[in-house]
mmCIF file as Biopython writes it, N, C-alpha, C and O atoms, coordinates in Angstrom:
data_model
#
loop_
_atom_site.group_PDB
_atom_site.id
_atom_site.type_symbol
_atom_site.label_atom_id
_atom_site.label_alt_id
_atom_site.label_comp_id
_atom_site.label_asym_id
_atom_site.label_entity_id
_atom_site.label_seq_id
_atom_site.pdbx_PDB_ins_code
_atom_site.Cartn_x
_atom_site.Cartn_y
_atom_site.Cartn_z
_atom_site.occupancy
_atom_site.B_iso_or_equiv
_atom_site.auth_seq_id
_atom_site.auth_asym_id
_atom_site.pdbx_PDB_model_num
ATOM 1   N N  . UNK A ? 1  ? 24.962  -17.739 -28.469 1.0 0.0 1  A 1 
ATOM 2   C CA . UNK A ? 1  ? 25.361  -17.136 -27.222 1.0 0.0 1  A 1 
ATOM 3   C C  . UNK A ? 1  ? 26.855  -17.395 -27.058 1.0 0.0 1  A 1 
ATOM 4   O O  . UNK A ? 1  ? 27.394  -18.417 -27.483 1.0 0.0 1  A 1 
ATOM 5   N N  . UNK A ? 2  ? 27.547  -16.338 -26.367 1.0 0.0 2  A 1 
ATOM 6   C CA . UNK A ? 2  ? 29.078  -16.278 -26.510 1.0 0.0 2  A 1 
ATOM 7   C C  . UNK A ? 2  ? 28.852  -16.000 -24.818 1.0 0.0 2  A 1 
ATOM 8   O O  . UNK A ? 2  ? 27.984  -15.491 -24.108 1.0 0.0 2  A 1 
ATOM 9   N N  . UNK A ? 3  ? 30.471  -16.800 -24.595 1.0 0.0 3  A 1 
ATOM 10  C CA . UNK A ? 3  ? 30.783  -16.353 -22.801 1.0 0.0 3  A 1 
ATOM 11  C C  . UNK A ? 3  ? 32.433  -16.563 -22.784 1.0 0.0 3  A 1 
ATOM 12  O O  . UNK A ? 3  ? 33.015  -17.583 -23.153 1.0 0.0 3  A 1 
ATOM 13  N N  . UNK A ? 4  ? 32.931  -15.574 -22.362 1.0 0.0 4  A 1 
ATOM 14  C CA . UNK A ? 4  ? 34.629  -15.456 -22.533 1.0 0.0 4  A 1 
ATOM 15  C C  . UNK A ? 4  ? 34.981  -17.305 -21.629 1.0 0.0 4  A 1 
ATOM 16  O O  . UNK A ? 4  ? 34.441  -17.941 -20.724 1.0 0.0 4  A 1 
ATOM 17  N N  . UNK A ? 5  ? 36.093  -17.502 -22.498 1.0 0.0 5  A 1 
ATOM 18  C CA . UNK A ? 5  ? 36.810  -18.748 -22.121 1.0 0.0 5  A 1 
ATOM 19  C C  . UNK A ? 5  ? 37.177  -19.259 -20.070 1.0 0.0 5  A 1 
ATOM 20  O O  . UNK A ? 5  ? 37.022  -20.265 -19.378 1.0 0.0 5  A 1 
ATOM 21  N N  . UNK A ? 6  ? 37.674  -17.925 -19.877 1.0 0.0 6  A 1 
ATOM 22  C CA . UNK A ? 6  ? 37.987  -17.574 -18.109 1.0 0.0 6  A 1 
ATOM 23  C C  . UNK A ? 6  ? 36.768  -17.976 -17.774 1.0 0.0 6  A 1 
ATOM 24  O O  . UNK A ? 6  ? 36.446  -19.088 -17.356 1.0 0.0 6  A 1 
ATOM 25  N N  . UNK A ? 7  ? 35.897  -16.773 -18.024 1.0 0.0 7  A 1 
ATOM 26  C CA . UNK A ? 7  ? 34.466  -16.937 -16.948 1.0 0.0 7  A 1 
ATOM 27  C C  . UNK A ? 7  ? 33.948  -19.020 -17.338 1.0 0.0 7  A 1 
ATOM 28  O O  . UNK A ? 7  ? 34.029  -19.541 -16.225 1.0 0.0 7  A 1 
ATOM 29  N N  . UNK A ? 8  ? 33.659  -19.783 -18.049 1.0 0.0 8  A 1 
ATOM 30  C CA . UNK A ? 8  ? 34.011  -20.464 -18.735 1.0 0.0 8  A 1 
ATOM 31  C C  . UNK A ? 8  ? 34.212  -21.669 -17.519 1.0 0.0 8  A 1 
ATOM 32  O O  . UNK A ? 8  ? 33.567  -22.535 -16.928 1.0 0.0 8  A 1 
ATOM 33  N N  . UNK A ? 9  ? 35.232  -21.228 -17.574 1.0 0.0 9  A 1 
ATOM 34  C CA . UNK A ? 9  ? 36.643  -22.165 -16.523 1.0 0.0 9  A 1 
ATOM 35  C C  . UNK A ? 9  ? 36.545  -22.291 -15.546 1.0 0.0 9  A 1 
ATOM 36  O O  . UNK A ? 9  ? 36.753  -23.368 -14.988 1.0 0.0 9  A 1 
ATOM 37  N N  . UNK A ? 10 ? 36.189  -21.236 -14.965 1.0 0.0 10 A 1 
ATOM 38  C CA . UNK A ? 10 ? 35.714  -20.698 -13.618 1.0 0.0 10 A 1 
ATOM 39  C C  . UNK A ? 10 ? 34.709  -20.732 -12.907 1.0 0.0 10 A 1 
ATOM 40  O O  . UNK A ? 10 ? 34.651  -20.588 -11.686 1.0 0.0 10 A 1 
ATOM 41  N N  . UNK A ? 11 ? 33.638  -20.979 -13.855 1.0 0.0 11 A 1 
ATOM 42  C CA . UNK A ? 11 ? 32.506  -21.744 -13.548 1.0 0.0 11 A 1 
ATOM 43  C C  . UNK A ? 11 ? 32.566  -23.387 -13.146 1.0 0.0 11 A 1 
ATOM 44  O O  . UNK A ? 11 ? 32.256  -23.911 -12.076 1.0 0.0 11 A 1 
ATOM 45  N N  . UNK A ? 12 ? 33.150  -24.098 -14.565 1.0 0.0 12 A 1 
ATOM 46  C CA . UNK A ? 12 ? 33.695  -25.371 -14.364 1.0 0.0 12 A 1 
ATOM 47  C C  . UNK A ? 12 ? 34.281  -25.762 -12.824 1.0 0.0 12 A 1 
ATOM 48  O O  . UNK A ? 12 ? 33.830  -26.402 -11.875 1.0 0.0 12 A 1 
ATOM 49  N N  . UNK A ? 13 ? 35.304  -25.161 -13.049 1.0 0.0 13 A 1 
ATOM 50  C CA . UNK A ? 13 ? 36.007  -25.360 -11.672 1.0 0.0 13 A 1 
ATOM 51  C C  . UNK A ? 13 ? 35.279  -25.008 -10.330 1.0 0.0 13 A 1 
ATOM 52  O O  . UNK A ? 13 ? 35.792  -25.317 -9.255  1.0 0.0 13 A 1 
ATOM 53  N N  . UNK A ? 14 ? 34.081  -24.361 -10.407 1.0 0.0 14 A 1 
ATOM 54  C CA . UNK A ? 14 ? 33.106  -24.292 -9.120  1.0 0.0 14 A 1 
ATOM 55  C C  . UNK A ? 14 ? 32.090  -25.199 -9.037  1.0 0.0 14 A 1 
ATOM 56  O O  . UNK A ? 14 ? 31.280  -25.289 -8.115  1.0 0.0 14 A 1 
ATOM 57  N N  . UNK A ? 15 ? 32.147  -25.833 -9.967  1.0 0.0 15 A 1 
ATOM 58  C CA . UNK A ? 15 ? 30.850  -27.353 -10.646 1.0 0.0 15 A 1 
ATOM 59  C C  . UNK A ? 15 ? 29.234  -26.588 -10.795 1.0 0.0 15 A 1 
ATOM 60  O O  . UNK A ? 15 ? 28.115  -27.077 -10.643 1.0 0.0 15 A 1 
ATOM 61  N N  . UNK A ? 16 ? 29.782  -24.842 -11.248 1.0 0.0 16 A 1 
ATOM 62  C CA . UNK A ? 16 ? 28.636  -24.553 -11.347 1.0 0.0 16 A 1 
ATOM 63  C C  . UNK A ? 16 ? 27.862  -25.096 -12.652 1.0 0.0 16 A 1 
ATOM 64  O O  . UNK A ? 16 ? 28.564  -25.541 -13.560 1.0 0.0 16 A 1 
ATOM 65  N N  . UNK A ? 17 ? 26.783  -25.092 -12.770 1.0 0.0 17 A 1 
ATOM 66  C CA . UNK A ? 17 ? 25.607  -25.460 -13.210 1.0 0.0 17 A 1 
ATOM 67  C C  . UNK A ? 17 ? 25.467  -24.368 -14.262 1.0 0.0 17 A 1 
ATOM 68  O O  . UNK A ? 17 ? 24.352  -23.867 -14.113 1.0 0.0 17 A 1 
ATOM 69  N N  . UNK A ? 18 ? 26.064  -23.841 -15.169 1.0 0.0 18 A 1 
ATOM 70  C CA . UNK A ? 18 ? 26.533  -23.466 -16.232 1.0 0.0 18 A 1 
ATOM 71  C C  . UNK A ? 18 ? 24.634  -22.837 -16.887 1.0 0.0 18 A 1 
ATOM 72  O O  . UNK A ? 18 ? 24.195  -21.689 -16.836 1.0 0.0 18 A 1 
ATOM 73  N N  . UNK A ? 19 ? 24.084  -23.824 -17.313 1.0 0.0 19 A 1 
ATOM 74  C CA . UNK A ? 19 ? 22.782  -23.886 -17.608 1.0 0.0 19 A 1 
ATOM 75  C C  . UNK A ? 19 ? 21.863  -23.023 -17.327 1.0 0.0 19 A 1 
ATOM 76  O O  . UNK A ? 19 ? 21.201  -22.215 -17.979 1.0 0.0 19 A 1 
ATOM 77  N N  . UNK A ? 20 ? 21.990  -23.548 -15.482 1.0 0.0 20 A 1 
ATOM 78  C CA . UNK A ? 20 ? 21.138  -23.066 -14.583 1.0 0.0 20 A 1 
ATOM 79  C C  . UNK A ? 20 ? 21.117  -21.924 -14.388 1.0 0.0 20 A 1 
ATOM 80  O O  . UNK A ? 20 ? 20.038  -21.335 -14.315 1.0 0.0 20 A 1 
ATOM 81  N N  . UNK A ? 21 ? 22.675  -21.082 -14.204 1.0 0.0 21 A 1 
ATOM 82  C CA . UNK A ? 21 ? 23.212  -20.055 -13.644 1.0 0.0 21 A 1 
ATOM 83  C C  . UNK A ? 21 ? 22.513  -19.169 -15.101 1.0 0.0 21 A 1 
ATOM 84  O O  . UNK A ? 21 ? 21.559  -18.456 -14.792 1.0 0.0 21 A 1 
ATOM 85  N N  . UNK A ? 22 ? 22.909  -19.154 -16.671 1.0 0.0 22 A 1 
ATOM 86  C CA . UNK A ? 22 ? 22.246  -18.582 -17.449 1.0 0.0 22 A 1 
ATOM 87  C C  . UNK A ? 22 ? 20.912  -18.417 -17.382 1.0 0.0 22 A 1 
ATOM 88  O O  . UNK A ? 22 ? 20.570  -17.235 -17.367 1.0 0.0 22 A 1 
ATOM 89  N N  . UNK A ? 23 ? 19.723  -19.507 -17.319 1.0 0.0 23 A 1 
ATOM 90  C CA . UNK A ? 23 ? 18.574  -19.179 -17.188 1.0 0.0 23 A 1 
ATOM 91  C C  . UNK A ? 23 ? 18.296  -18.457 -16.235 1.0 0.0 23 A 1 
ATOM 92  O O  . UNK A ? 23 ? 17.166  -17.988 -16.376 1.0 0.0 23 A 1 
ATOM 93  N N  . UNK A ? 24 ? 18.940  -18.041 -15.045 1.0 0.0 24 A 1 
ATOM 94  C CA . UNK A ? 24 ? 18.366  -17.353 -13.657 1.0 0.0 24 A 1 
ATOM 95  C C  . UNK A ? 24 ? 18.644  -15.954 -13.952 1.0 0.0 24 A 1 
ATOM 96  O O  . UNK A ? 24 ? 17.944  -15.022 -13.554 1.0 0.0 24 A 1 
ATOM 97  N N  . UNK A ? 25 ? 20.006  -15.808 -14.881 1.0 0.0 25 A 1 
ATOM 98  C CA . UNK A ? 25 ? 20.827  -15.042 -15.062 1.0 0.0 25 A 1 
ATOM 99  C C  . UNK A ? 25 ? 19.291  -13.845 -16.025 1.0 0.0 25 A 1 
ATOM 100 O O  . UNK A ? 25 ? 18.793  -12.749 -15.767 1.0 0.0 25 A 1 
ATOM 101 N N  . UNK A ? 26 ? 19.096  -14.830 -17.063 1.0 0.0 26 A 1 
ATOM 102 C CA . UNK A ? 26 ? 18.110  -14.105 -18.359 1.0 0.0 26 A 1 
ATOM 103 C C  . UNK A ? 26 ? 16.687  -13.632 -17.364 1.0 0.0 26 A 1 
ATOM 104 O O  . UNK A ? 26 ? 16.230  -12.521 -17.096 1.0 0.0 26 A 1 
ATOM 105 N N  . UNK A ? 27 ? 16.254  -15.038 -16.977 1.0 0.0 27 A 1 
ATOM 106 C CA . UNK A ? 27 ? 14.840  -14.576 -15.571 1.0 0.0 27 A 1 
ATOM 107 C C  . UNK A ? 27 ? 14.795  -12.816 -14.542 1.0 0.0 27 A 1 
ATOM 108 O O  . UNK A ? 27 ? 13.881  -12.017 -14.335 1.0 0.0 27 A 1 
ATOM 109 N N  . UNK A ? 28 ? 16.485  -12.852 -14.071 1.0 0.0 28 A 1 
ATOM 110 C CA . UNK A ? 28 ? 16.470  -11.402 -13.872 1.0 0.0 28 A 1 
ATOM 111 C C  . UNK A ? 28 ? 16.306  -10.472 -14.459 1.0 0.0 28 A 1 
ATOM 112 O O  . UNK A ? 28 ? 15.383  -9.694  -14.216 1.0 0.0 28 A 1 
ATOM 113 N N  . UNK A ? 29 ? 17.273  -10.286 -15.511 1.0 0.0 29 A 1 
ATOM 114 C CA . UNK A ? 29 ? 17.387  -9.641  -16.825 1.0 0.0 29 A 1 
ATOM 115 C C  . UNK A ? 29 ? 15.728  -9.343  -16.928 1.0 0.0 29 A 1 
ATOM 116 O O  . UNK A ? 29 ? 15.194  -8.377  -16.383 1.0 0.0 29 A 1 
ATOM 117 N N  . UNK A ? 30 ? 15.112  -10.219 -17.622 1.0 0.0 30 A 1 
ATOM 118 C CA . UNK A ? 30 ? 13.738  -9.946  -18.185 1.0 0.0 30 A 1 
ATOM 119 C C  . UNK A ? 30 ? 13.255  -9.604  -16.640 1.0 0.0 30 A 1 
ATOM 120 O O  . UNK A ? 30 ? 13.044  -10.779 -16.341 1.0 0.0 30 A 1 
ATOM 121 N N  . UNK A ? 31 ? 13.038  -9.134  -15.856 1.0 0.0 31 A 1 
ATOM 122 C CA . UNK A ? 31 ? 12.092  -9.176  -14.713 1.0 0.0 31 A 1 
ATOM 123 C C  . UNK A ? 31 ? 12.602  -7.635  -14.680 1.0 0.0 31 A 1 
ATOM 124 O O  . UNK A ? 31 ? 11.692  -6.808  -14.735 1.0 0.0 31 A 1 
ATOM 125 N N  . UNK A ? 32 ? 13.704  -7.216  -14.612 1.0 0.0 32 A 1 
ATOM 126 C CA . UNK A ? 32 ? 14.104  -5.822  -14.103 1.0 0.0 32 A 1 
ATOM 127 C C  . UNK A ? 32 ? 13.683  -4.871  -15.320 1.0 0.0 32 A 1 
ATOM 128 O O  . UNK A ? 32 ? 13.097  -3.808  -15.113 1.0 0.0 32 A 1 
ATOM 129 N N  . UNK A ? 33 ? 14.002  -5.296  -16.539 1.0 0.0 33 A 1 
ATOM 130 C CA . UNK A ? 33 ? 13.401  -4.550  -18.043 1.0 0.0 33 A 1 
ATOM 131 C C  . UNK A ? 33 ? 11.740  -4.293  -17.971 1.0 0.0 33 A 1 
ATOM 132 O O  . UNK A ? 33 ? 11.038  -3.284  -18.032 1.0 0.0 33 A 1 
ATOM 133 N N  . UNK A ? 34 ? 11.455  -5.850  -17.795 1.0 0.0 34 A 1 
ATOM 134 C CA . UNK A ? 34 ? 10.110  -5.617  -17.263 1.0 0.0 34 A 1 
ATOM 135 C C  . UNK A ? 34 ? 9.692   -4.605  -16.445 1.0 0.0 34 A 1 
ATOM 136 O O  . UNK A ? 34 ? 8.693   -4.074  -16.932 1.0 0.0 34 A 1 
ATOM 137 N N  . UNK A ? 35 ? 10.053  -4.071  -15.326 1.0 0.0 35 A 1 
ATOM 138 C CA . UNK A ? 35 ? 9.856   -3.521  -14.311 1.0 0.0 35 A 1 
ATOM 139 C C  . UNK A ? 35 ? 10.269  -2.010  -14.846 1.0 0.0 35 A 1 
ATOM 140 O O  . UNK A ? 35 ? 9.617   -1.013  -14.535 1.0 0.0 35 A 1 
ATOM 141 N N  . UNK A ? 36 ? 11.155  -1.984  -15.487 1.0 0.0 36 A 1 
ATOM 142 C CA . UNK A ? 36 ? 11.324  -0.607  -15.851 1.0 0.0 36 A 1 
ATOM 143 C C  . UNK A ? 36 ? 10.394  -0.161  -17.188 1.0 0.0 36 A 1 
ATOM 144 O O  . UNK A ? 36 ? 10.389  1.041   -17.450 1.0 0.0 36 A 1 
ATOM 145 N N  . UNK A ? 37 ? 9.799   -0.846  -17.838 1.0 0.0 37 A 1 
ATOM 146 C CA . UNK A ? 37 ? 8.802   -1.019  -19.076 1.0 0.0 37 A 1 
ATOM 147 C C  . UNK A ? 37 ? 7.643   -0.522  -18.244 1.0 0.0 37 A 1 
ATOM 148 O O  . UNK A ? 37 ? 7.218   0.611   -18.470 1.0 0.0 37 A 1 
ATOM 149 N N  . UNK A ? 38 ? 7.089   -1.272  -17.295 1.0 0.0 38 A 1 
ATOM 150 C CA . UNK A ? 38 ? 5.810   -0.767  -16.806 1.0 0.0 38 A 1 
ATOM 151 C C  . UNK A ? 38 ? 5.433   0.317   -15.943 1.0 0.0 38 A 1 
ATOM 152 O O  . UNK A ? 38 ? 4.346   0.894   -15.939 1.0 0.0 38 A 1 
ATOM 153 N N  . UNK A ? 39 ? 6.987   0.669   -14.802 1.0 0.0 39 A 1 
ATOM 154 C CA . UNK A ? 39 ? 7.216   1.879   -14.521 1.0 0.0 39 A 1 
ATOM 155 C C  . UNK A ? 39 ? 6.596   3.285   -15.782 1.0 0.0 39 A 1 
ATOM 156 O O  . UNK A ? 39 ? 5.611   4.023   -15.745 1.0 0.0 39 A 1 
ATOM 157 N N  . UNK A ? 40 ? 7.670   3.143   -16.728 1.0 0.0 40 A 1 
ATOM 158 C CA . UNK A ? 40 ? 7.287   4.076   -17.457 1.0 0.0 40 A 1 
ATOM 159 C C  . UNK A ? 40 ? 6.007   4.060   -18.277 1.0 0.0 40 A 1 
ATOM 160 O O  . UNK A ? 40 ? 5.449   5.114   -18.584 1.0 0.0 40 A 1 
ATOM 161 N N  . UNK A ? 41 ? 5.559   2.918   -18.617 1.0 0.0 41 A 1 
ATOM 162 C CA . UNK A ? 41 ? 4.243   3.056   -18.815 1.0 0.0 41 A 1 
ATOM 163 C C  . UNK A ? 41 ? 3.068   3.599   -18.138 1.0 0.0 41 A 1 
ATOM 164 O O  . UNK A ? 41 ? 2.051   3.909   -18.759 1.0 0.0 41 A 1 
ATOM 165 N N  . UNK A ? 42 ? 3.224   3.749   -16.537 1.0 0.0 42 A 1 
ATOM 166 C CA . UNK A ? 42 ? 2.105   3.838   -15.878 1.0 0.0 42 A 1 
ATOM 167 C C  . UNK A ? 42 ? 2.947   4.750   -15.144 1.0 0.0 42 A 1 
ATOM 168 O O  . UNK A ? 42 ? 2.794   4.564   -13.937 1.0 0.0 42 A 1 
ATOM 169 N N  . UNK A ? 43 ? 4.063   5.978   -15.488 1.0 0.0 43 A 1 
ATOM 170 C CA . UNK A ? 43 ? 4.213   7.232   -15.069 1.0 0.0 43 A 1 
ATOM 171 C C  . UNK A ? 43 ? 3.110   7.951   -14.739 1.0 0.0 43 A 1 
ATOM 172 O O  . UNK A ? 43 ? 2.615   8.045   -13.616 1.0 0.0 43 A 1 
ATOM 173 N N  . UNK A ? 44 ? 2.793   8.380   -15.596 1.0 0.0 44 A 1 
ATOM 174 C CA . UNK A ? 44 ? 1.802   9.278   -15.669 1.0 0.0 44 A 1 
ATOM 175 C C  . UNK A ? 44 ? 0.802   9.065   -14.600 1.0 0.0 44 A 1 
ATOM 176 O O  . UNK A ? 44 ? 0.801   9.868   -13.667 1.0 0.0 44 A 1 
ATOM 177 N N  . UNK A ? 45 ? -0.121  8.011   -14.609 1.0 0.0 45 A 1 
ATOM 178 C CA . UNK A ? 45 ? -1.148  7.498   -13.025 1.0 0.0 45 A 1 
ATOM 179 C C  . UNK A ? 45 ? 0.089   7.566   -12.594 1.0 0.0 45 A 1 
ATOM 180 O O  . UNK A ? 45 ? 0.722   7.714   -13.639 1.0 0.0 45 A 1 
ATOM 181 N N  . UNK A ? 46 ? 0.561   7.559   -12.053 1.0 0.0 46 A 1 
ATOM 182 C CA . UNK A ? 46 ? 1.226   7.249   -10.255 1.0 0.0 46 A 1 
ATOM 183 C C  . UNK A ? 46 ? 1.346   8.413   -10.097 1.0 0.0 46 A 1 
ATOM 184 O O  . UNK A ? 46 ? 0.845   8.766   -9.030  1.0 0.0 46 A 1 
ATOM 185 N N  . UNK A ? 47 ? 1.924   9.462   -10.844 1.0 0.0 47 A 1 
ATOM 186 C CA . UNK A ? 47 ? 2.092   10.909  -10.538 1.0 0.0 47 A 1 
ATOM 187 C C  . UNK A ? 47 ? 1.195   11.617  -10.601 1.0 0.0 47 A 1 
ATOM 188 O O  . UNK A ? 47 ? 1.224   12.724  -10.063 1.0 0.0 47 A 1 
ATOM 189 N N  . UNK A ? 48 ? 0.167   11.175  -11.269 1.0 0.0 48 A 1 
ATOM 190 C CA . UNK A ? 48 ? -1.143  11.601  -11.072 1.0 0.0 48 A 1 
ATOM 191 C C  . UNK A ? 48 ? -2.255  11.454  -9.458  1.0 0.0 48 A 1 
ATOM 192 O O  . UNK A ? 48 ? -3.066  12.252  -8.987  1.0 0.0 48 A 1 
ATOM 193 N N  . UNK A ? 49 ? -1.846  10.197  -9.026  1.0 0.0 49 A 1 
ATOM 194 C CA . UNK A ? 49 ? -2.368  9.855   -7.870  1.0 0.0 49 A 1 
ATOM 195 C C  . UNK A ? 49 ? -1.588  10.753  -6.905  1.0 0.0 49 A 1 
ATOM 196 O O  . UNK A ? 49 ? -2.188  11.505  -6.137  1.0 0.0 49 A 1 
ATOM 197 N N  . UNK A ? 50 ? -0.082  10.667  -6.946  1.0 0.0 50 A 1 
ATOM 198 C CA . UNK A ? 50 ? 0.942   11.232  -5.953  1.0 0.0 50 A 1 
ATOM 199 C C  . UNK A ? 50 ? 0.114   12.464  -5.631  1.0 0.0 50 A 1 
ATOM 200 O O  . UNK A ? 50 ? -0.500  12.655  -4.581  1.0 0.0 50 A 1 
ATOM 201 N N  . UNK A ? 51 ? 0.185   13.316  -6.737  1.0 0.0 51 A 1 
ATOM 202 C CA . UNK A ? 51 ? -0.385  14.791  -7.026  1.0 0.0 51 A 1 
ATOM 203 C C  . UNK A ? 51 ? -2.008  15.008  -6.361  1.0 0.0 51 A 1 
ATOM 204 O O  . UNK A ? 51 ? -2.507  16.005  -5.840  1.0 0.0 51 A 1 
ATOM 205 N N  . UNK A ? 52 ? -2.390  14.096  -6.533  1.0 0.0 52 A 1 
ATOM 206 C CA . UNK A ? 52 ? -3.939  13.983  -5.926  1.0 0.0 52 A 1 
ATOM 207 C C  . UNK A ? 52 ? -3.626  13.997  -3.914  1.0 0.0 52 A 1 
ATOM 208 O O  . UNK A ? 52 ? -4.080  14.693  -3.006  1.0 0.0 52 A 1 
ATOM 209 N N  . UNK A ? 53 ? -2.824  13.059  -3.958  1.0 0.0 53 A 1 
ATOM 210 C CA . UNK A ? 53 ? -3.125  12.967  -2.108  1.0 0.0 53 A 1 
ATOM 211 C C  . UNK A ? 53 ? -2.047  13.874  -1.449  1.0 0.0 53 A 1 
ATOM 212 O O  . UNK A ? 53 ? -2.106  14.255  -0.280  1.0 0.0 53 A 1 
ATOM 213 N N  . UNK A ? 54 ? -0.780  14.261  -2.573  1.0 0.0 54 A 1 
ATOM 214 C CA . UNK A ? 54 ? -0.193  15.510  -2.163  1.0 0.0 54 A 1 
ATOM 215 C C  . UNK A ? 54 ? -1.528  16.667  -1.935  1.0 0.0 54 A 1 
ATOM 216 O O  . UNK A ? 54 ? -1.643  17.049  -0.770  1.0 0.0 54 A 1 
ATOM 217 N N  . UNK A ? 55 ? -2.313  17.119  -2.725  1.0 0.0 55 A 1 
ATOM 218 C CA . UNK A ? 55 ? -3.760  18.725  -2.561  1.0 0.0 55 A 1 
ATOM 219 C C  . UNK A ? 55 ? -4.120  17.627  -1.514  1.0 0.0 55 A 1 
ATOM 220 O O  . UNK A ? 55 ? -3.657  17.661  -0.373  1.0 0.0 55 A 1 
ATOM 221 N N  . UNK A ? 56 ? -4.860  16.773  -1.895  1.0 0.0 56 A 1 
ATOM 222 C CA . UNK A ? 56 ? -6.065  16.238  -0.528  1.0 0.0 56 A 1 
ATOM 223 C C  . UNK A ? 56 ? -6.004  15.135  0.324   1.0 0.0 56 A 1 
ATOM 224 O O  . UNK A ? 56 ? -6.926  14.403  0.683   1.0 0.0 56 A 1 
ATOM 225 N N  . UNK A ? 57 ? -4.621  15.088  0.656   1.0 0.0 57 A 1 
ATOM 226 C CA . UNK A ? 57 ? -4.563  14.098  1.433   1.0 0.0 57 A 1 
ATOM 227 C C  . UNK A ? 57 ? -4.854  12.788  0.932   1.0 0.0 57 A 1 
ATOM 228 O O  . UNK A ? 57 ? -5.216  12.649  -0.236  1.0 0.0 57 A 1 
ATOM 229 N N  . UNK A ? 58 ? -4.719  11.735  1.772   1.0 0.0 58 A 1 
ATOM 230 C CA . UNK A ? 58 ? -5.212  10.490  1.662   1.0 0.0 58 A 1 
ATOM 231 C C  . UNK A ? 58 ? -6.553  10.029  1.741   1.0 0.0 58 A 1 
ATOM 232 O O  . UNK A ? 58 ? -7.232  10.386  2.704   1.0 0.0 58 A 1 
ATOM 233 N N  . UNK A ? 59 ? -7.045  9.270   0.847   1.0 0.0 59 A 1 
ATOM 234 C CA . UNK A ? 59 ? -8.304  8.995   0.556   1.0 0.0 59 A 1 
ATOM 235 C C  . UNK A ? 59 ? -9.078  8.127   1.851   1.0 0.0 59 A 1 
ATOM 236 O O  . UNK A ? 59 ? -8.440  7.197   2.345   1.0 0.0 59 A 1 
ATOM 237 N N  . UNK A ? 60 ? -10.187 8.384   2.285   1.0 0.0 60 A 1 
ATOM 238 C CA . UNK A ? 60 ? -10.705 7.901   3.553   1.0 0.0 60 A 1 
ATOM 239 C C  . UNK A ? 60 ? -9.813  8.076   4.961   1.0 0.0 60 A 1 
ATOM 240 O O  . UNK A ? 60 ? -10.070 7.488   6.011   1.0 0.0 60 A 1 
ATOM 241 N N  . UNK A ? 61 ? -8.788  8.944   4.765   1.0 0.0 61 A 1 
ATOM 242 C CA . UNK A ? 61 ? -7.858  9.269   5.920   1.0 0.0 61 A 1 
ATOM 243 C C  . UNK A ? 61 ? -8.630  9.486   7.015   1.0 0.0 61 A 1 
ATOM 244 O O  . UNK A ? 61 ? -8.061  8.961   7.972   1.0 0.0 61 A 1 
ATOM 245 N N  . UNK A ? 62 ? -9.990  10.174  7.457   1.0 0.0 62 A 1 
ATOM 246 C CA . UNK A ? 62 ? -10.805 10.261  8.511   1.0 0.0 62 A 1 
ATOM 247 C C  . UNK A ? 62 ? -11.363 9.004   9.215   1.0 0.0 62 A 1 
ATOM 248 O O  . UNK A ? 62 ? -11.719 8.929   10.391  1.0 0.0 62 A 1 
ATOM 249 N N  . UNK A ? 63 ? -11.373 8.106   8.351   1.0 0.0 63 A 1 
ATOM 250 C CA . UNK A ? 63 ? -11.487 6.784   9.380   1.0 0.0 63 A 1 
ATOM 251 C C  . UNK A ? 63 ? -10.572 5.889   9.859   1.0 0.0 63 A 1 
ATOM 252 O O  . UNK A ? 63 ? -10.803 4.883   10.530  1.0 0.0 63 A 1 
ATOM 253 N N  . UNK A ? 64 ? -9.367  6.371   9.423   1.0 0.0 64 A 1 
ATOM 254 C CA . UNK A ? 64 ? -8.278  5.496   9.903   1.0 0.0 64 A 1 
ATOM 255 C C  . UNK A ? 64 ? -8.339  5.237   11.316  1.0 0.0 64 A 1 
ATOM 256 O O  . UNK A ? 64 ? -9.378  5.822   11.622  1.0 0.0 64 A 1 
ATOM 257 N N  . UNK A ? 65 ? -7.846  4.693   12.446  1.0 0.0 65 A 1 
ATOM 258 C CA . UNK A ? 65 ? -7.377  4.063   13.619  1.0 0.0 65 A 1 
ATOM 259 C C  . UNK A ? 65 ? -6.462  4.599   14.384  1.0 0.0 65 A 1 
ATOM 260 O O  . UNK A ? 65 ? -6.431  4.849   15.589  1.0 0.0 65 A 1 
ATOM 261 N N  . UNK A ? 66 ? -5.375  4.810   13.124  1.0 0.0 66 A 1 
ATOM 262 C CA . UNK A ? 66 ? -3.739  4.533   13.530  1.0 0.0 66 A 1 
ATOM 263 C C  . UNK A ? 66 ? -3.273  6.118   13.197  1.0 0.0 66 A 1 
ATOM 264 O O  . UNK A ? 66 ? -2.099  6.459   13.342  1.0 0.0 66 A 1 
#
């Protein structure tokens, strides 16, 4: 793993946690990839459902309350 000399320094000089800040850094990273991985995996159902309660409405909509 490489990180320019500045950013580096600049961290130092904030007593950031160098470590910490990378692992949280990668935790996002993988969480948002993630999120866009399963999006497109499960296109198809969601637009499939969309398409369903777009013709017939919402499912059990006659007993709602509200």
């Amino acid at each position: 793993m490489t990180l320019s000399a500045e950013l580096l320094e600049e961290a130092k000089s904030l007593d950031l946690n160098i470590s910490q800040a990378c692992e949280q850094g990668l935790k996002s990273a993988i969480a948002a990839i993630r999120a866009r991985q399963w999006l497109e995996e499960n296109r198809a159902s969601l637009e499939a459902s969309r398409q369903y309660v777009e013709e017939n409405g919402l499912p059990l909509a006659d007993y709602r309350n509200f």
